[in-house]
Structure formats: structure tokens, C-alpha cells
py3Dmol code that shows the C-alpha trace and the ligand (Angstrom):
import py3Dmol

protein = """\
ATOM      1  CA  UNK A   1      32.894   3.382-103.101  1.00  0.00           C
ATOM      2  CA  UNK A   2      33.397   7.409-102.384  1.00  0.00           C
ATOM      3  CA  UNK A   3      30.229   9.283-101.973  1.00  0.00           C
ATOM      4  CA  UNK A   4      28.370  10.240-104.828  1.00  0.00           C
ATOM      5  CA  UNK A   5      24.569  10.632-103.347  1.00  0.00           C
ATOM      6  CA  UNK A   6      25.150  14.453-103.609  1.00  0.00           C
ATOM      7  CA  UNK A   7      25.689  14.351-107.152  1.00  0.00           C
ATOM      8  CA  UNK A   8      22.562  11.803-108.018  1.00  0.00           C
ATOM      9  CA  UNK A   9      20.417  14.015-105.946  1.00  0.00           C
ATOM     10  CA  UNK A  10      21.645  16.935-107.893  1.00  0.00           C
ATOM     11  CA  UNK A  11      20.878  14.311-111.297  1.00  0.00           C
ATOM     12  CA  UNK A  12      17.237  13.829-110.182  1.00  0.00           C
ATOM     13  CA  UNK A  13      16.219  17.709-109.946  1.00  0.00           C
ATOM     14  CA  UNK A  14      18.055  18.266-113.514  1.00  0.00           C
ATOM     15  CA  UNK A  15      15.804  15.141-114.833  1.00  0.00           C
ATOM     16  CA  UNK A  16      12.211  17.254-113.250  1.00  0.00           C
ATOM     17  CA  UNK A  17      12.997  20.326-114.362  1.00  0.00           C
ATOM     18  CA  UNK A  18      13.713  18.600-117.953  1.00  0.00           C
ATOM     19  CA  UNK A  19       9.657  16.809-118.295  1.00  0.00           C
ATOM     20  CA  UNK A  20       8.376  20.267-119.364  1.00  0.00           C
ATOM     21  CA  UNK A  21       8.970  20.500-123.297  1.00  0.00           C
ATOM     22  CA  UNK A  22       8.717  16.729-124.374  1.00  0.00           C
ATOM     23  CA  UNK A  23       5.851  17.201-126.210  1.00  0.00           C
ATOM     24  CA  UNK A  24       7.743  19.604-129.116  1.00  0.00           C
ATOM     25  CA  UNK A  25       9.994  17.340-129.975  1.00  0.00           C
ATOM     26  CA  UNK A  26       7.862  14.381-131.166  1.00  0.00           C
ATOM     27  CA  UNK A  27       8.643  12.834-134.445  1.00  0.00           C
ATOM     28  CA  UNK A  28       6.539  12.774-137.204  1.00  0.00           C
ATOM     29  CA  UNK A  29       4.502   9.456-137.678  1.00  0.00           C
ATOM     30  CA  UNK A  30       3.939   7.172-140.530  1.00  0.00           C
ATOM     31  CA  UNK A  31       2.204   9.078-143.206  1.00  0.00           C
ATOM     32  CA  UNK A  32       4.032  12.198-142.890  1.00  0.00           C
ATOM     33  CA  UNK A  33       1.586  13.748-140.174  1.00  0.00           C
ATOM     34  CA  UNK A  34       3.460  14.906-136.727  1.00  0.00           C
ATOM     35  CA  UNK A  35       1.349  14.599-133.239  1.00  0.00           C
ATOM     36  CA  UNK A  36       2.173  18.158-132.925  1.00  0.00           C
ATOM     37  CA  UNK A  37      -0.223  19.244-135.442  1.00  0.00           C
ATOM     38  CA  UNK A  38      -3.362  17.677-133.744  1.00  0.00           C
ATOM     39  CA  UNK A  39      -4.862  20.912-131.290  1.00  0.00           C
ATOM     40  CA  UNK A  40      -3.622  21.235-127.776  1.00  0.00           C
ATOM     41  CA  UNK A  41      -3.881  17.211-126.768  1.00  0.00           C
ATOM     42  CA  UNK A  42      -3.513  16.947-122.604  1.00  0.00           C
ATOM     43  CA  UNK A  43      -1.652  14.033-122.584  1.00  0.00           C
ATOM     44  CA  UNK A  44      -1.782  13.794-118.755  1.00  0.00           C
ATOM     45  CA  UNK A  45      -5.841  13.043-119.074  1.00  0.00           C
ATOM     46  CA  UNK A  46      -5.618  10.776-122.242  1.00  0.00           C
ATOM     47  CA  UNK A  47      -7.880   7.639-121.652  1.00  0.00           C
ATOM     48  CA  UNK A  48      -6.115   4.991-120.376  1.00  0.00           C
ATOM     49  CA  UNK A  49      -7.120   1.897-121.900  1.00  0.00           C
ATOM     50  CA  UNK A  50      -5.325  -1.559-120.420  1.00  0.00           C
ATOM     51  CA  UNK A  51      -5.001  -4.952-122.543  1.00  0.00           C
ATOM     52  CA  UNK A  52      -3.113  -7.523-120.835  1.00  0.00           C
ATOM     53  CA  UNK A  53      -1.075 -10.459-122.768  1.00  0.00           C
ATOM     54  CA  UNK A  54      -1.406 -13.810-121.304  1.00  0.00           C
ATOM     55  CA  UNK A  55      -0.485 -17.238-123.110  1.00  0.00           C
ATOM     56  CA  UNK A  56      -1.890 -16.864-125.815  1.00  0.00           C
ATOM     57  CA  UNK A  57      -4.448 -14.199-125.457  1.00  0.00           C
ATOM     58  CA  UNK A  58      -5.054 -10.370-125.528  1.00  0.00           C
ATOM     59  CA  UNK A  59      -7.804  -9.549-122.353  1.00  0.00           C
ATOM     60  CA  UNK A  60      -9.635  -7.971-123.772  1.00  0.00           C
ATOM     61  CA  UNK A  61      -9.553  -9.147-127.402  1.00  0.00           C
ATOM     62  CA  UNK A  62     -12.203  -6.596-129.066  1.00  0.00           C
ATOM     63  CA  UNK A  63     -10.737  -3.018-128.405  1.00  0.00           C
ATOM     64  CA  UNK A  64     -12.661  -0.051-129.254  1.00  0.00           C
ATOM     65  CA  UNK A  65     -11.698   3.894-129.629  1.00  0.00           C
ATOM     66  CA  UNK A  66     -13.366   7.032-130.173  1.00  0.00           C
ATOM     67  CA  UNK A  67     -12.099   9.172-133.354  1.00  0.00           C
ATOM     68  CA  UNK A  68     -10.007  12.227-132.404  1.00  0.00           C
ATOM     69  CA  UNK A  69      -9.837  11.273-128.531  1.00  0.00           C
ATOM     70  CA  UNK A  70      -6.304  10.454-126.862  1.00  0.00           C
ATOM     71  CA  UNK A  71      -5.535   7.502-125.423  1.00  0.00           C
ATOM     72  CA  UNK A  72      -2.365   5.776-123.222  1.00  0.00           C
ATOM     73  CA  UNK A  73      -2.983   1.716-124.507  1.00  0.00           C
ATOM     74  CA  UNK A  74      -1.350   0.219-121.260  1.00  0.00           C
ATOM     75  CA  UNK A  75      -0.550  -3.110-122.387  1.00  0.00           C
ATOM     76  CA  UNK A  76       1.102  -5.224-119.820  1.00  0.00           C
ATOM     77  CA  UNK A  77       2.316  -9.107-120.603  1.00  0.00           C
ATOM     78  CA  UNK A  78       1.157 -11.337-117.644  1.00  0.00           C
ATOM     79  CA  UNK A  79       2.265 -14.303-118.963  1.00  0.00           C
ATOM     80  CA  UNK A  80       5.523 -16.449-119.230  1.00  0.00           C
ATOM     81  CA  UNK A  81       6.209 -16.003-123.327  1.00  0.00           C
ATOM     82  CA  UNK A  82       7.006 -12.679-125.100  1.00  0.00           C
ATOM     83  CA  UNK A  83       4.072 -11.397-126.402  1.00  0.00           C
ATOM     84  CA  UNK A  84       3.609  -8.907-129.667  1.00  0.00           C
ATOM     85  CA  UNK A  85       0.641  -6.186-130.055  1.00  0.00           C
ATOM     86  CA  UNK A  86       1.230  -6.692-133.563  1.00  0.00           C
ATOM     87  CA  UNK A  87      -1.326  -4.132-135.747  1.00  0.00           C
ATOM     88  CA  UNK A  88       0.655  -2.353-138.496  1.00  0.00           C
ATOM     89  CA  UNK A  89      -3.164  -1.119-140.519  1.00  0.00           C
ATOM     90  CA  UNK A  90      -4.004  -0.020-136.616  1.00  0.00           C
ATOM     91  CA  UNK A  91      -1.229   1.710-136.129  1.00  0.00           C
ATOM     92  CA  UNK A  92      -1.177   3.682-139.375  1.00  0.00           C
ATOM     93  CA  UNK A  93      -4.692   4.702-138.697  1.00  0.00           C
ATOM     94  CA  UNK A  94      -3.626   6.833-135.540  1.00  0.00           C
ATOM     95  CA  UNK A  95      -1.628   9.889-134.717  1.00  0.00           C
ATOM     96  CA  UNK A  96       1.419   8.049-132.358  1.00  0.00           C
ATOM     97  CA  UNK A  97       2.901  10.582-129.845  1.00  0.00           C
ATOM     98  CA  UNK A  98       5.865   8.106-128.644  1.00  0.00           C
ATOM     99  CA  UNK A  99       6.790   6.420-131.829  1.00  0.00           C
ATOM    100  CA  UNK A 100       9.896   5.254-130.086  1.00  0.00           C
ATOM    101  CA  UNK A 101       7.777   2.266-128.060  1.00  0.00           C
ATOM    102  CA  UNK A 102       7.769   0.245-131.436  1.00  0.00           C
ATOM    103  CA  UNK A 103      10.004  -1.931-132.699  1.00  0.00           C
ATOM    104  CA  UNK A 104      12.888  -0.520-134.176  1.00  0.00           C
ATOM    105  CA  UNK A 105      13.593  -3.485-136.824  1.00  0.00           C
ATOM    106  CA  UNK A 106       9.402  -3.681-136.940  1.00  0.00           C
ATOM    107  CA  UNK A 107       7.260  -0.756-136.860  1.00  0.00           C
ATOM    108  CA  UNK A 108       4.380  -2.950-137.094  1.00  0.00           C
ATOM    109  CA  UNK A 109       4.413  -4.055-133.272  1.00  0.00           C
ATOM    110  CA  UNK A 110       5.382  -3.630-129.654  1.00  0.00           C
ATOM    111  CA  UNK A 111       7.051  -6.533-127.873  1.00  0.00           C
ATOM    112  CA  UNK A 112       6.767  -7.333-124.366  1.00  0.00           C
ATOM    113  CA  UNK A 113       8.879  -9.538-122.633  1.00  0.00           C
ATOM    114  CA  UNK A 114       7.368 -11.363-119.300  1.00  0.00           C
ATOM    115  CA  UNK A 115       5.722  -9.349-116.748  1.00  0.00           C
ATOM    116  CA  UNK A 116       6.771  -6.289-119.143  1.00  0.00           C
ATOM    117  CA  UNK A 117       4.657  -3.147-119.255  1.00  0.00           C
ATOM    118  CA  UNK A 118       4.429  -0.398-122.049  1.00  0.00           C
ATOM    119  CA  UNK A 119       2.048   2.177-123.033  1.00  0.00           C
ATOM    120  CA  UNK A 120       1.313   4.105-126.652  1.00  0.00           C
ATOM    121  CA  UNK A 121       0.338   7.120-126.157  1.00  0.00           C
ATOM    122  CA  UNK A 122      -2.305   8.206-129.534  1.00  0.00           C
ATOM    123  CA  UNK A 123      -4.717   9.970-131.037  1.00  0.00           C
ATOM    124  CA  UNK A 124      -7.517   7.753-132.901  1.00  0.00           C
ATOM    125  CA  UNK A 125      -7.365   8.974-136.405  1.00  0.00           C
ATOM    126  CA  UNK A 126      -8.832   6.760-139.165  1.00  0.00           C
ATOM    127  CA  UNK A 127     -12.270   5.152-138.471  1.00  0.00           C
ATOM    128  CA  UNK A 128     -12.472   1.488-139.370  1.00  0.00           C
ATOM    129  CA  UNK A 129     -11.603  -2.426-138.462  1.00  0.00           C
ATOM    130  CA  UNK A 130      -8.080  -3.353-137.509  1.00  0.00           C
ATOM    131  CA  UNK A 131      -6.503  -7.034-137.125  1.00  0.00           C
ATOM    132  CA  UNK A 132      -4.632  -7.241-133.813  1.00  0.00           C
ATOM    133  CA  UNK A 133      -2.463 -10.662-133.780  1.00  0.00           C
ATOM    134  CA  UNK A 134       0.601 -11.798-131.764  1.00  0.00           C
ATOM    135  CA  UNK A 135       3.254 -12.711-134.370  1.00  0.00           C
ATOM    136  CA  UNK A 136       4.145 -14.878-132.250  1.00  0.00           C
ATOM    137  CA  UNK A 137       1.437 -16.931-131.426  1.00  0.00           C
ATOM    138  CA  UNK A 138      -0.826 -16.111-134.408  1.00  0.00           C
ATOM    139  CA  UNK A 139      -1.257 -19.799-134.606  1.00  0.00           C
ATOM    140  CA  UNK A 140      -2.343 -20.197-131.570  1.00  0.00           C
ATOM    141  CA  UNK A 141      -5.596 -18.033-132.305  1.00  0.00           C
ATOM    142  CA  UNK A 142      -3.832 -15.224-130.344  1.00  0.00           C
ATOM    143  CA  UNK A 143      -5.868 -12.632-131.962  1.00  0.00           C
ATOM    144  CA  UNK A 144      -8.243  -9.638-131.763  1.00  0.00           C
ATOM    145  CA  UNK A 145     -10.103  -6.505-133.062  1.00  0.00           C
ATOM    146  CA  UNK A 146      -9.715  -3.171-132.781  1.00  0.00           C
ATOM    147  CA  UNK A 147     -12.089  -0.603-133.474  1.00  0.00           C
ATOM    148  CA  UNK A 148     -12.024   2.988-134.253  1.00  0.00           C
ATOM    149  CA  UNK A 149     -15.309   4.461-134.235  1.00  0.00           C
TER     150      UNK A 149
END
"""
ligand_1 = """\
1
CU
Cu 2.035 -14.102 -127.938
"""
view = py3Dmol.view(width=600, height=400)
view.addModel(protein, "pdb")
view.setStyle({"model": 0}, {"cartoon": {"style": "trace"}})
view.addModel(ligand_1, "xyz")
view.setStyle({"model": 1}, {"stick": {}})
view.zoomTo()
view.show()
């Protein structure tokens, strides 16, 4: 090994100076409508609302929102199975700011693998009752309700 800690120090200040304009560049969501168009959101003080994945349940499994308020849905699998947050009416019904956290072969659902840890960043958008289910342990009664108010 020669030494390259200059350059990865060099790296790191490049990757800081780079966190400013991520925002801009969002993609649109499903529906056509972009996260860019919703007024000024501060990501950095979006409500942080946690749901843990164990086998086979969401804690908590009723999840509730507030119309037009941003969130960060940490969901973190503590168990030993991959979990889904599988809630494709859910997630049409809100403005996604980091699309790229779903699936790419199913933009229906995030999948965690054990002791994973992901968080959707949104705005609630569509007021109603959404299924949340784990496709893969549906049949196990791993279910639960969301609720945007
Ligand atoms: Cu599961």
C-alpha cells in the first residue's frame, strides 16, 4: 500500500462542499408532481417518525400523518428476516423527496434486510386510509394502517 490518506482527506471536503444543492435535483414522483413544487420544505426539521420491523410485525402498526407536513419515516428492521414497508396507495398519496429508497423492480415498497435502516423523506399529500403489509409475511398478519389526516 503507498499513501493515499492525503487524497481521501482531500475526497471528504469535495463530498461537504457538494450537500448544498440536493434538493433541485429531485425527480418528479408518481403522478407527475415534483417535491420541488411544494413551498420552501426544511427538510433538516421534517418530523421524524420511526417504525421498526420485527418478525413479523411493524411497531407501531397504526401510523398517522398530518396533511402538508414533512416527515423522515425511519424504518429500521430489528429482526432476523427481510422485511418490506410495502404501501403502493400510501405512497401515491404523498409528495416523495428521495424516490430512489424504493425498489427499483417495485415502486410499491422499501426492503430492509436485517438490522437495515432507511428513511423516506415526504410530504403527506392525499388525506385518507392506507394498507401497510409486508409482502413478505402478509400471511403472517404482518400488517398495518396508515393514516393521513
Ligand atoms: Cu416481513
Amino acid at each position: 500500500m503507498r499513501g493515499c490518506d492525503k487524497r481521501i482527506v482531500a475526497l471528504g471536503a469535495v463530498l461537504v462542499a457538494c450537500q448544498g444543492g440536493v434538493a433541485a435535483a429531485d425527480p418528479s414522483m408518481p403522478g407527475g408532481e415534483t417535491a420541488v413544487n411544494w413551498p420552501a420544505v426544511d427538510w433538516a426539521h421534517a418530523r421524524v417518525v420511526t417504525v421498526q420491523m420485527i418478525d413479523d410485525r411493524f411497531v407501531p402498526d397504526k401510523i398517522a400523518f398530518q396533511r402538508g407536513s414533512a416527515y423522515r419515516l425511519h424504518l429500521v428492521n430489528a429482526g432476523a428476516d427481510v422485511h418490506e414497508f410495502t404501501a403502493p396507495e400510501f405512497l401515491k398519496a404523498i409528495a416523495i423527496r428521495n424516490p430512489n429508497v424504493l425498489e427499483r423492480t417495485r415502486l410499491d415498497e422499501i426492503a430492509l434486510q436485517p438490522k437495515e435502516q432507511k428513511d423516506l423523506y415526504f410530504v403527506a399529500r392525499t388525506p385518507g386510509h392506507y394498507r401497510l403489509t409486508c409482502a413478505n409475511h402478509d400471511w403472517d398478519n404482518m400488517v398495518g394502517e396508515i393514516t393521513i389526516e
